[in-house]
N, C-alpha and C positions, 0 to 999 in steps of 0.2 A: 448337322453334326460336323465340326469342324476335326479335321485330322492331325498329329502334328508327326510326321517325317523324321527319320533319321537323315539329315542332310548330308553327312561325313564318311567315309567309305562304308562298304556294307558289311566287313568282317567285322565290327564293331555288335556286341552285344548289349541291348539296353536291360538297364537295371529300373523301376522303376519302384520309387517310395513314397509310400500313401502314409504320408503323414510326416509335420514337420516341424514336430515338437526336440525336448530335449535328448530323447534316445535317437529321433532319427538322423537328427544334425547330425550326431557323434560317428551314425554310420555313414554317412556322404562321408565324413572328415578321415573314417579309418582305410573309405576305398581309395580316397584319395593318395592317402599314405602308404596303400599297398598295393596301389594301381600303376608300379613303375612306368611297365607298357602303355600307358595308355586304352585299354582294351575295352572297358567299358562307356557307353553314355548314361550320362544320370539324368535322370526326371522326376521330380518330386513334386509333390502336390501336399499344400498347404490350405487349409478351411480358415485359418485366420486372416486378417487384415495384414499380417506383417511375419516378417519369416519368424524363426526360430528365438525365441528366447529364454531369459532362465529365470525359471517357474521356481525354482527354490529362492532363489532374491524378491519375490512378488513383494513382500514386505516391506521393503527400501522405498518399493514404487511411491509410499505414502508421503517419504523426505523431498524425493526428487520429480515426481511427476512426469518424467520424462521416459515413456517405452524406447525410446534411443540408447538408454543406459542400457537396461537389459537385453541389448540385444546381443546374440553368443556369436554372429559374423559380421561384419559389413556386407553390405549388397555388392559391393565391388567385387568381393571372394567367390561365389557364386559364379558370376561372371569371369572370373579369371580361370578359376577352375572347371568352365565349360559344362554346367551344373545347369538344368532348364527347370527353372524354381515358377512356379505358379501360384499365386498368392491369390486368395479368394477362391480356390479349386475345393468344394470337397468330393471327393469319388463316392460316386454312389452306385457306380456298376463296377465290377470283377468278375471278369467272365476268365474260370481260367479253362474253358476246353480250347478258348480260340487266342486263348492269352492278348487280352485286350484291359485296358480301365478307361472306364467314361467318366467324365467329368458331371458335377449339377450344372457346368455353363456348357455342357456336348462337345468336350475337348474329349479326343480319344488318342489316347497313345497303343500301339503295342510294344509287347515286352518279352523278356528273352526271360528273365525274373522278375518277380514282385517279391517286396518288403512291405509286412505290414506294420506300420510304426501307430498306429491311430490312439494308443494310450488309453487314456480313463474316463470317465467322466464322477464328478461330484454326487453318491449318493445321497437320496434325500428321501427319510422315510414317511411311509402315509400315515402322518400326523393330521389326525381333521385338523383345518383350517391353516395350512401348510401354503394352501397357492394365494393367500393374503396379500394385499400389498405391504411390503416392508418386510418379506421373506426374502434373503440370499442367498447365495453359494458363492465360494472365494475358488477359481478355479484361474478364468483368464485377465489381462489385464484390462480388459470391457468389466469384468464385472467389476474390480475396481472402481475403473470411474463409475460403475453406478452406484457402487458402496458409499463414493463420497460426495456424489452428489445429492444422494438423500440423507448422508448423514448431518448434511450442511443444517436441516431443519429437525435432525433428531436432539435425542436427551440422553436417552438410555439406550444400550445393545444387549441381548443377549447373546451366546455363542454357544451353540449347540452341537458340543462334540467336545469332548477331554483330550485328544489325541495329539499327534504331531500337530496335522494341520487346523485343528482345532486351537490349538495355542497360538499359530501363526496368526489365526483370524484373530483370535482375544488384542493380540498386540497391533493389527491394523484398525480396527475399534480406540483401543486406549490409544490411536496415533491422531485418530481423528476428535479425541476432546469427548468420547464419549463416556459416561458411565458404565461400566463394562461387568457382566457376568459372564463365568463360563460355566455351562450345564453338564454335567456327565450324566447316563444312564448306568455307567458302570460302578463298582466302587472306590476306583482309583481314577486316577489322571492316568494319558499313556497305558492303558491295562496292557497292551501288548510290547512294551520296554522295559517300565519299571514296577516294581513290588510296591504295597501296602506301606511298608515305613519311608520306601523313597518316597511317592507318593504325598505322603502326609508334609513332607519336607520342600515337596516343590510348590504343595499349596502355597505354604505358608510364604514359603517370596514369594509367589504371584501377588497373595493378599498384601502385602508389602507393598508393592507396587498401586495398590488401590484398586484391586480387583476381585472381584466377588467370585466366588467356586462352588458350586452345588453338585454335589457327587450322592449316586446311590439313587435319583429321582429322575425317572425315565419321563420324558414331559408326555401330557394326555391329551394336550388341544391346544393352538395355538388361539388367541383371544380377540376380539377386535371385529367391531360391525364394518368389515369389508377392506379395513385398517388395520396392520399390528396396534393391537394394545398391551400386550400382555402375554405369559407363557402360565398356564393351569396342569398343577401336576396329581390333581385329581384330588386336593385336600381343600383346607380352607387359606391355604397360603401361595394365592399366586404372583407368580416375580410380574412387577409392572416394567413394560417395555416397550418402544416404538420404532423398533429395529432388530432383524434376526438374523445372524448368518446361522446357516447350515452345513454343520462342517463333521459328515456323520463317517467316512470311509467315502471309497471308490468302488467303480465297478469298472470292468474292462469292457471297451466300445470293439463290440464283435461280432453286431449288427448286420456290416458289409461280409463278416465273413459267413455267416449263418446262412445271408442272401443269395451267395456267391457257392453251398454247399460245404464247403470247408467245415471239418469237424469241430464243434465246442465242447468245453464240459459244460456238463448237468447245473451248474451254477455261474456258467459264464466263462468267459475265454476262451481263445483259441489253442489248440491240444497242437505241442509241439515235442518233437521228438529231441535228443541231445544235440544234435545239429541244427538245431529252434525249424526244422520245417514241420511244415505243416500239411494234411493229409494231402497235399496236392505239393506233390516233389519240386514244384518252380515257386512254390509260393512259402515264404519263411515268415516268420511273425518275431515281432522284438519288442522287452520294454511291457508296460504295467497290462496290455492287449493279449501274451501271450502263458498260456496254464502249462506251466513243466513243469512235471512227475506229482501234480494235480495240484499247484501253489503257485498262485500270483503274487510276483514280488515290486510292491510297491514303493522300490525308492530307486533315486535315479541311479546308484552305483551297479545292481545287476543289471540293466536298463541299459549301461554302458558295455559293462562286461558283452550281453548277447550281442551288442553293434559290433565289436568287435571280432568276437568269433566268426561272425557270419561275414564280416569282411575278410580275414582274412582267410576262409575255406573258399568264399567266389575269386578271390585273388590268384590261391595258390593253387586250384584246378583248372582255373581260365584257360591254361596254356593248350594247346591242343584239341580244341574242344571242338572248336566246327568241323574238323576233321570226324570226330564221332558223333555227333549230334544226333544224326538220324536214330544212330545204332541206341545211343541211349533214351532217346523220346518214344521208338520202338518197345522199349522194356518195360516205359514210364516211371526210369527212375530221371533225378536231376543229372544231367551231367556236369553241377557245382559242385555234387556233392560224392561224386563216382573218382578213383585214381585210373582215370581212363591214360593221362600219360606216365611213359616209365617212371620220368622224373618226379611225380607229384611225391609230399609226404601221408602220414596220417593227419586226416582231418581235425581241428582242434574240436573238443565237444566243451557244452556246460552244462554239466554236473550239478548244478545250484551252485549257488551265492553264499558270503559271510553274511548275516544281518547284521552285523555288529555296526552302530550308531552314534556318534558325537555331534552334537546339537547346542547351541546355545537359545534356548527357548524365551523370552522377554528377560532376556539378559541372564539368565540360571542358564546354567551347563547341567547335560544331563548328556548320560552314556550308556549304553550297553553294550557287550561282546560276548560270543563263545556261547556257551551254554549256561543262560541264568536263569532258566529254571527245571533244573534237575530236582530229582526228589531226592529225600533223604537217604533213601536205603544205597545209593549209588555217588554221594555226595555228601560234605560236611561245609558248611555256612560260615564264613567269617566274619564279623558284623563291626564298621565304628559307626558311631550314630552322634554327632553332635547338634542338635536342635538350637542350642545357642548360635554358632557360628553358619547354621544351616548348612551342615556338609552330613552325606549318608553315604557309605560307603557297603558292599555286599561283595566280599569273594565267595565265590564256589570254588570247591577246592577236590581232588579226590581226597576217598577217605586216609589214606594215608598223612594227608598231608603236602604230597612234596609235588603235585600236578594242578599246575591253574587251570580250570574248568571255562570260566565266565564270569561276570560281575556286571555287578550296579552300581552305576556312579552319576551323584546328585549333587549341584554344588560344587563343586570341585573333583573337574575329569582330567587334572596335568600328566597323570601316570597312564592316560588311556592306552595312546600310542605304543607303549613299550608292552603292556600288561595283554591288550588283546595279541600281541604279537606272540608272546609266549600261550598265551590258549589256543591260539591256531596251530603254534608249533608242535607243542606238546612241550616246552622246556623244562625242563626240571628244577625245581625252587631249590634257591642255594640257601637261603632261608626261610623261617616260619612265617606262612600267611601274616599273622599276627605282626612281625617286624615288618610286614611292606606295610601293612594300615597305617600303625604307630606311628610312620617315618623312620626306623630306628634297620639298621642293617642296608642302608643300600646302593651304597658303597656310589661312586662318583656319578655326581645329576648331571641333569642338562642334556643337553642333544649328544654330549659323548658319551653315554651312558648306553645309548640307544642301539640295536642290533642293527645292519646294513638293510638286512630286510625289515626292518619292522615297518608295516603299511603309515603312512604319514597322512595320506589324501586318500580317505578312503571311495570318495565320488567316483573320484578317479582313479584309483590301484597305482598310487604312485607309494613308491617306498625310498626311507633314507638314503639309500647306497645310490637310487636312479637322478634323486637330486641335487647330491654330493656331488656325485659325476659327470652329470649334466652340468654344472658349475665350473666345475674343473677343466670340463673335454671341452667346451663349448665357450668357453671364458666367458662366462652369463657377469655382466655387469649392474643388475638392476633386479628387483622383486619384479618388476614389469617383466624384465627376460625370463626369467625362472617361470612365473604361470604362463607365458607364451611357450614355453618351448618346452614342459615337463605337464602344461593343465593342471598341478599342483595347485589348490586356493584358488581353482574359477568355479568350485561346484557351490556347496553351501557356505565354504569360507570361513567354515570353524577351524581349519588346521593352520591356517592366516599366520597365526605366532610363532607357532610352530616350525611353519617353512624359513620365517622370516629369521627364529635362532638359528639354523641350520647356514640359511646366508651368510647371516654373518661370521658364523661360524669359519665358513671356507675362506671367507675373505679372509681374515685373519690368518690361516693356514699360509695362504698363498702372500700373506704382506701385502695385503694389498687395501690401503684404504676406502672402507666406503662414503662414497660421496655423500657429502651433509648439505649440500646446496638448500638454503630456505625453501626455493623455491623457482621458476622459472623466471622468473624477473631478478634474483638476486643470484648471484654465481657464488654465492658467500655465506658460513653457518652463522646462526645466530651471535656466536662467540662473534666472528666475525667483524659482522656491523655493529656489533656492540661496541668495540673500541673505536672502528673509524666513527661512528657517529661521537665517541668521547674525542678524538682528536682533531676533529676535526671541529667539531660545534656545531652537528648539523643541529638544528632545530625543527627544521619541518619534513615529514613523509618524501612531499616534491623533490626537496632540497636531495634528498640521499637516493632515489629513484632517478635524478637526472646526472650526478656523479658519479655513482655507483650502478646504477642498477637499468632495468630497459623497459616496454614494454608500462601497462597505465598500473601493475599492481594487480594482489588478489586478496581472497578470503583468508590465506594465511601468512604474506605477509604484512598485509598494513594492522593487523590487530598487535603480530609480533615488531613492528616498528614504534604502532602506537606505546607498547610497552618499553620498549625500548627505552624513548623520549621522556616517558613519563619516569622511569627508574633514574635518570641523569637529571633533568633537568626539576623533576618536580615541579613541573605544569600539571593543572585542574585538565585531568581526563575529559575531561568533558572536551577541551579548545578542540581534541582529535575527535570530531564528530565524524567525521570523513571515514575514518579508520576503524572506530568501535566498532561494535552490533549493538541492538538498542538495548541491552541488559545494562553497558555503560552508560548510553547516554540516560535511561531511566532511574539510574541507580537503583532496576531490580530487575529480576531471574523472569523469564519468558517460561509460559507452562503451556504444557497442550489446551489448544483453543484459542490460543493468544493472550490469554490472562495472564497479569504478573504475579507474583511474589517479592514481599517487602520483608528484609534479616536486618535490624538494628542491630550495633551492635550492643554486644554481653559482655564487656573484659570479665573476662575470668569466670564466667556464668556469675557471678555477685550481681544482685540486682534489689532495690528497694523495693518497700509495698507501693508507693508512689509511682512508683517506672510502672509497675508490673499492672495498677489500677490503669494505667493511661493506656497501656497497649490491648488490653479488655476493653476499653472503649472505644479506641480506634476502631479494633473488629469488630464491635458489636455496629458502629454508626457504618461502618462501607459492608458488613456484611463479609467479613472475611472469613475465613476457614483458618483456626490456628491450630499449631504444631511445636510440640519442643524439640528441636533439632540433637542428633547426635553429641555437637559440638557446644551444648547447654546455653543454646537461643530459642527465643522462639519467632516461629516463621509466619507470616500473614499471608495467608494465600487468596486467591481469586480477585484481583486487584485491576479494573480496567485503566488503560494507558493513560486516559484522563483524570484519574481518579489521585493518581499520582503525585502531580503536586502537590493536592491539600494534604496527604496522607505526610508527605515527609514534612510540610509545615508545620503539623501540628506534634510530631514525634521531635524534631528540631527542639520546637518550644519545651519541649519536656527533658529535652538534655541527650536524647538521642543522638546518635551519627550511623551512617550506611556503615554495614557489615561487611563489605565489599564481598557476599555472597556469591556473586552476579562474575567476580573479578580473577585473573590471573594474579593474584597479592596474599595478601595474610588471610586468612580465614578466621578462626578461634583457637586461642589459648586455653584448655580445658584445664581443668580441676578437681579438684578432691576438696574434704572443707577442712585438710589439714590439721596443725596441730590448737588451733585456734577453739575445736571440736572434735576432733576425733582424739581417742583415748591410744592408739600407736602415733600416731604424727607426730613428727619430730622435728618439722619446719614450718612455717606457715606461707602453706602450697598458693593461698588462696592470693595472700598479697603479692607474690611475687608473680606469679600469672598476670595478673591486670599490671603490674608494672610491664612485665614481658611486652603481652599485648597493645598496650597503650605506648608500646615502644618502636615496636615494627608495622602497627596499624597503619593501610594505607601503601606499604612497600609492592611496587609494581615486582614483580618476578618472570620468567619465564612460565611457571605454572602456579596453580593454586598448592599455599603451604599451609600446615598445621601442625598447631604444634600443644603440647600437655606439663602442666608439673604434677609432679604426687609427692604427696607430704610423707612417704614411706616407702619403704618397700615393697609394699603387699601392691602396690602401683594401679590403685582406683582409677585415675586419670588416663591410663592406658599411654603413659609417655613412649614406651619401646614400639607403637603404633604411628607414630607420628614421624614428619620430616624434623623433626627437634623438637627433644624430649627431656625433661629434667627430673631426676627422681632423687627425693630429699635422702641425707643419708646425718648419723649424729654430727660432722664435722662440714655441712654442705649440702651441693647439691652435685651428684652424676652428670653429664650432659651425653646424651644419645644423639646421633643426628643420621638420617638417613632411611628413617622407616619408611613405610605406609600401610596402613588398614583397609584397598582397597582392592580393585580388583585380583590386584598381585599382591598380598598381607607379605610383609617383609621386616623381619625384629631390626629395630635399629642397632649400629656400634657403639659402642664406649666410647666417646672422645675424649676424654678427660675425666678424673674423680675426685670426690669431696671438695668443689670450687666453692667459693663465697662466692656473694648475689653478682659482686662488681665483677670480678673477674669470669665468672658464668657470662654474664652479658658482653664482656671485651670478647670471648669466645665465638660467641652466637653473634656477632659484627661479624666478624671475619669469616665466618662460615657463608653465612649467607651474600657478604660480599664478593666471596669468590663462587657461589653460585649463580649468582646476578649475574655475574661476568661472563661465566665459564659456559653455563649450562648450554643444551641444544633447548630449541623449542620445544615446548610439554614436557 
């Protein structure tokens, strides 16, 4: 048994933390910051391969491969901070009469305190045929890599769990090319965030996204002679499968404390008092391992909260303490947790947690806060429901009316921030529920709108006023500065936009420009290089990389140079092979698995029986999967990279051309079938579109545009959705420019009214020439 020493004076008190997942970093990180003295040593003991990282990003692991990203320190930190990190430790003794932890490699420290940070583990229920091969659980990033290594030879997944991290699995599946179900036993997704009609709403994008959802069917046997084959829910209809994660809830890993004596509750965890200790006064429990006031809270913001607390109570009682030590070990209370000196204050305690939740689940935003689910007799329901646009919206409200209780929010959670702030508060509604759903009453958006406290990062309990100010006091010059020095947007990274309006925000306050640099090779925005490459004539990448710029180039800017070039010079995309990603140089879109997709284009969605027989037999001869696109194309999907040239040869011969689907350029001119057909049409939507189209097809841009005409009013075409938009009127046409229908829906302006064709189009030159020029990247 090897021992390991405090080698550094002996007034020094060791802290010792078993476990060195995401709660317990944050408390190394909070003693660190309340440890001005110096007064403690730390030792922590890690069971994984690699220290600490963040389990809420596991999902990215799928893009980037690399556990280096995820990790929440460098090793160097550790080491500077005099922190004795042990990696591949896990404790499996806790002895606390002689306050000692042994190691499984017979490392024994003694300790002055112990933290137990040991977290959760992945429940997994006794489903016969459960220990199959081809059964998972999505916990660490090992399981990971063995997720994708067997998924290399699957076809299908199922995902067995509807929950948070049941969704997270769903989308590490669809990441890996698989055919993807998700299974509930319940009869919603989420049962414990969102309601019934949320629910039904979040299906419905998931299915969007190509993914199957089976709610209300508890599975009854896993299938498969020694192999997943299959999931059997005890009817005649079982889901065929050759891969499972398991993604059912947690339990708290409380094993070492049960062993160790330390009280649990009757279904698990360690029983801690407001001050998180636990029935042995030197031993404190933190994070998803510990049961306060008999509820285990599984997300990492309480998890944070109790790191904290219990930092700063060993912090603010440290002072004095060896002086009374004996006297308080004598009584067997802690003397962390005793105001043994005059000076100490009162102890911070925790009370419980907000649960309140903002998640972007496989790209759907889903929310809750406050109290959402109250019953009627104590509460009145505010309900907007749009199933077309897929947004569900739930205030709870008192009965009166004028108190925000809680809510559900699906689809769109922009007002989270401000809204859970007032239910924690108690604020009083300056107007009716009903006016906040509608949009109608609410008086000036955006980040000014927002209370100083209102929580921004909820991971982390940062709020508007601490990031405003930290900006201000700290002269933060970067989003990079702002998550370093506030942890605002390093948890899940939904509050990302959020922090980032508030940035900007302050800049502007203060005049102070924020830097547009491309990138680390270019010292210059987009707008930038856009004219010295016009005035000067660069022609090639090289060329404006050795005059301009340093360093060999990256991911974002040789595709924005390749655009550049191509916008000026009207070179075949293609010569910038160097510069593309293969969507250019294949002229089609890259899908999960690495299969392509082939977008002819449609001016104006008009298409003969001719076109339309050729592109059915395209598909039918490669086996494709078709689609009618939003933008009234249709899409050829599953296309191998070889498969490629003959496909566009034989679309070519039929009069085809690329949709530049794949490209930073025009996308489609959408339509209506105008007056040519429709009995209001007042223009003929349809010719002037493929004029449009067949006008700017092709145009390299800074981002992908779109754009619509409508032969009327009544605006089929959805032109006020578009970056240029035309909507016919008796004398012309309106020109809108500056929408978008996407993640941020934004109604376009009025640029002009009732133009004829020519002058609309002299219009829509100069718009878009001064956005070629002007814009930033994306």
């Amino acid at each position: 048994m090897t021992t390991a020493t405090n080698s550094e004076s002996t007034h020094k008190q060791t802290i010792v933390v078993i476990g060195n997942g995401m709660v317990g970093q944050r408390f190394l990180e909070k003693i660190i910051e309340f440890d001005i003295a110096k007064q403690f040593r730390l030792v922590t003991f890690c069971e994984e391969p690699r220290a600490a990282y963040d389990r809420m990003g596991l999902t990215s692991f799928f893009a980037h491969r690399s556990a280096e990203k995820l990790m929440l320190s460098r090793m160097e930190w550790y080491r500077e901070n005099g922190i004795e990190l042990h990696i591949g430790h896990r404790v499996a003794k806790l002895d606390c009469e002689k306050k000692f932890v042994t190691s499984d490699k017979g490392l024994t420290v003694q300790y002055d305190v112990a933290v137990m940070a040991t977290g959760s583990y992945p429940f997994v229920p006794p489903i016969p045929g459960v220990q199959k091969v081809g059964v998972f659980v999505y916990r660490t990033i090992e399981d990971l890599e063995r997720l994708i290594e067997f998924g290399k030879h699957s076809k299908r997944a199922a995902v067995i769990g509807g929950g948070l991290l049941g969704l997270e699995a769903a989308k590490a599946a669809v990441d890996l090319g698989l055919e993807t179900t998700v299974v509930e036993a319940a009869p919603r997704l989420m049962p414990r965030q969102i309601d019934e009609a949320g629910s039904r709403i979040l299906v419905s994008k998931i299915e969007q996204l190509g993914v199957k959802v089976i709610i209300g069917k508890p599975p009854k046997e896993i299938l498969g002679d020694g192999k997943v084959s299959g999931i059997s829910f005890g009817d005649d209809q079982p889901l065929d499968c050759d891969m499972i994660i398991v993604s059912t809830g947690i339990r708290p890993r409380d094993d070492l404390a049960k062993e160790s004596g330390l009280r649990v509750g009757e279904r698990g965890g360690v029983i801690v008092d407001d001050l998180l200790r636990t029935s042995d006064p030197f031993v404190f429990a933190i994070g998803e391992v510990a049961l306060h006031r008999s509820f285990i809270y599984g997300l990492v913001a309480p998890g944070y909260e109790m790191a904290e607390i219990v930092a700063a109570n060993l912090c603010a009682n440290a002072v004095g303490i060896e002086t009374n030590k004996h006297e308080a070990q004598a009584s067997g209370e802690s003397p962390y947790n005793c105001n043994l000196s005059s000076g100490n204050t009162e102890p911070r305690k925790f009370t419980g947690a907000d649960l309140s939740t903002k998640l972007k689940l496989m790209g759907v935003d889903v929310a809750s806060f406050g109290q959402y689910e109250l019953k009627p007799d104590v509460s009145r329901s505010v309900v907007f429901d749009d199933p077309v646009a897929g947004v569900y919206k739930r205030l709870l409200v008192s009965p009166d009316g004028t108190t925000l209780l809680g809510g559900i929010l699906v689809g769109d959670a922009s007002e989270f921030a401000q809204w859970s702030n007032w239910a924690k508060k108690g604020t009083p509604l300056t107007s009716s529920p009903g006016s906040l759903l509608s949009g109608e009453k609410k008086g000036p958006g955006g980040v000014a709108a927002m209370d100083d406290d209102c929580q921004v990062c909820s991971c982390n309990n940062v709020s508007k006023g601490a990031i405003c100010s930290a900006i201000r006091d700290k002269g933060l010059a970067s989003m990079a500065d702002v998550k370093s020095c506030t942890k605002a947007g390093t948890g899940c990274g939904g509050c990302i936009p959020l922090v980032t309006d508030l940035f900007k925000s302050e800049m502007a306050k203060a005049g102070t420009t924020v830097s547009n640099n491309l990138c680390e090779h270019f010292a210059y925005s987009r707008q930038d290089l856009f004219h010295l490459v016009k005035i000067n004539g660069v022609k090639t990448f090289g060329e404006l990389l050795a005059s301009h710029g340093k360093g060999h180039g990256c991911e974002i800017c040789k595709p924005a140079v390749a655009s550049i070039l191509a916008s000026l010079w009207n070179d075949n995309v293609q010569e910038h092979q160097t510069l593309q990603d293969t969507n250019d140089r294949f002229l089609a879109n890259i899908q999960r698995g690495g299969l392509y997709s082939v977008v002819p284009r449609v001016p104006g969605g008009e298409i003969t029986p001719e076109k339309l027989i050729v592109l059915g037999q395209v598909a039918q001869k490669y086996g494709l999967y078709t689609k009618i696109t939003g933008g009234q194309r249709i899409d050829l999907f599953g296309a191998r990279v070889d498969q490629l040239p003959d496909i566009w040869d034989e679309l070519i011969a039929a009069g085809f051309e690329s949709g530049h689907a794949y490209g930073k350029a025009l996308r489609t001119v959408k339509s209506c079938v105008g007056s040519t057909w429709c009995r209001y049409g007042v223009q003929d939507s349809v010719g002037f579109a493929i004029r449009v189209e067949n006008r700017y097809k092709g145009l390299r841009a800074p981002h992908k545009l779109k754009s619509a005409v409508s032969g009327c009013v009544r605006e089929c075409a959805e032109a006020q959705s578009k970056d240029f938009g035309l909507i016919a009127t008796d004398k012309g046409y309106n020109l809108y420019v500056c929408g978008n229908g996407g993640a941020k829906p934004r109604h376009a302006d009025l640029l002009a009214a009732d133009l004829d064709e020519e002058t609309a189009i002299s219009y829509i030159d100069r718009f878009l020439m001064f956005y070629v020029q002007t814009a930033d990247r994306l």
